[in-house]
C-alpha positions in Angstrom: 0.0 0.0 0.0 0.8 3.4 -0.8 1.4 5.7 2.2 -1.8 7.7 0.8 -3.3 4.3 0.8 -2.7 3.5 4.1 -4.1 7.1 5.4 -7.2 6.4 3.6 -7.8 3.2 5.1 -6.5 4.3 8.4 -9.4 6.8 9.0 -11.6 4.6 7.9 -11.1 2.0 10.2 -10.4 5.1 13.1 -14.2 6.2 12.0 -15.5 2.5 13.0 -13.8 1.6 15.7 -14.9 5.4 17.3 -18.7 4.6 15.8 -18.0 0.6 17.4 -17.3 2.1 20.4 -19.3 5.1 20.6 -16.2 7.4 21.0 -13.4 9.9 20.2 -11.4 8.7 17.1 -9.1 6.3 18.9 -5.3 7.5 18.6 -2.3 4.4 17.7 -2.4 3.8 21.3 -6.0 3.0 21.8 -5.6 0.9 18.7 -2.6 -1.1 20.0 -5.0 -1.2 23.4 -7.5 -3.0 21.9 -5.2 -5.5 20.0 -4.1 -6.3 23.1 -7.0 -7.2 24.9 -8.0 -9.1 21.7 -5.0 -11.1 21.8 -5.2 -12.0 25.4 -8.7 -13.2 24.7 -10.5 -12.5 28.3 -12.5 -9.8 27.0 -12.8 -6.4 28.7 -12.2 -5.7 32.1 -10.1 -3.3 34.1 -6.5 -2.9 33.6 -4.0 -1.5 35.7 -1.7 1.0 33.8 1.0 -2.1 33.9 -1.4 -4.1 32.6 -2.4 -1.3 29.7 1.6 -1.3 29.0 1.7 -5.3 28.9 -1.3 -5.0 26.8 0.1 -2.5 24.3 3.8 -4.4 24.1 1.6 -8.1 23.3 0.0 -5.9 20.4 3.5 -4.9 19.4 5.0 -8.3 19.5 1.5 -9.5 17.6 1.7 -6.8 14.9 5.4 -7.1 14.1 5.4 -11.2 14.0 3.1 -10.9 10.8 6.9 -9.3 9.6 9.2 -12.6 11.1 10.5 -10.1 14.0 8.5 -11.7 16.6 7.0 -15.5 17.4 4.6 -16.5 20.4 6.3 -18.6 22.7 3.6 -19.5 24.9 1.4 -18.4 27.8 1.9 -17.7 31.3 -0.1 -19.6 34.4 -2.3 -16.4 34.2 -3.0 -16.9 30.5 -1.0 -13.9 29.1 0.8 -14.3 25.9 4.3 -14.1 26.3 6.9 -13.2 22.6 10.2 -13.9 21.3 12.4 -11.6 19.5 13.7 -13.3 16.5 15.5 -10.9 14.7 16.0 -7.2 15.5 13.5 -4.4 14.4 15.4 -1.8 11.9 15.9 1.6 13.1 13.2 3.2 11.1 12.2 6.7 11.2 9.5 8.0 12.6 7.7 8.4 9.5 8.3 5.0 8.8 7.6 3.7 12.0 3.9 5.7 11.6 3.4 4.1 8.3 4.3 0.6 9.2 2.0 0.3 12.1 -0.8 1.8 10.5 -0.6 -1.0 8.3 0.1 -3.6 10.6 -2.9 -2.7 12.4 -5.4 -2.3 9.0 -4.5 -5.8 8.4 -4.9 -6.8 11.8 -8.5 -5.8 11.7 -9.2 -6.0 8.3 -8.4 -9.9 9.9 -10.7 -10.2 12.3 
């Protein structure tokens, strides 16, 4: 996808997860949020701002395994899902970084 591409599709899919949810348009952390209670599969509940964090870094580790950088070893007695790094994750810019993750996460709920 094109970086206008992935723009495009981006607001879309910020326009129904804010309609889904009946809410602000939900920023890349919000997004990366809701991955990660999707991925630990217990469905909503209160978090503790560690727990957010945790959340947030298994949406990471999801997200970036689609690119070989990351692969699910297993979970934990409490059910969370715990990654390994494979390989290391470039130094991209920031731009790049933006552009990546918006379409990690399209694909992620385009998924689902």
């Amino acid at each position: 996808m094109t970086p206008a591409e992935i723009n495009a599709k981006w607001k879309v899919l910020q326009e129904q997860i804010a309609k889904d949810f009946d809410t602000d348009l939900p920023d890349m952390k919000v997004m990366l949020f809701l991955i990660g209670v999707q991925e630990l599969g217990k469905g909503p509940a209160k978090f503790s701002k560690r727990q957010k964090e945790e959340l947030m870094h298994i949406a990471n580790c999801r997200l970036f395994s689609e690119l070989g950088f990351y692969e699910l070893e297993g979970l934990d007695q409490d059910g969370w899902p715990h990654w390994k790094l494979i390989k290391p994750i470039p130094a991209y810019t920031l731009l790049e970084q933006e552009m990546i993750m918006r379409s990690l996460i399209i694909t992620y709920f385009d998924s689902i």
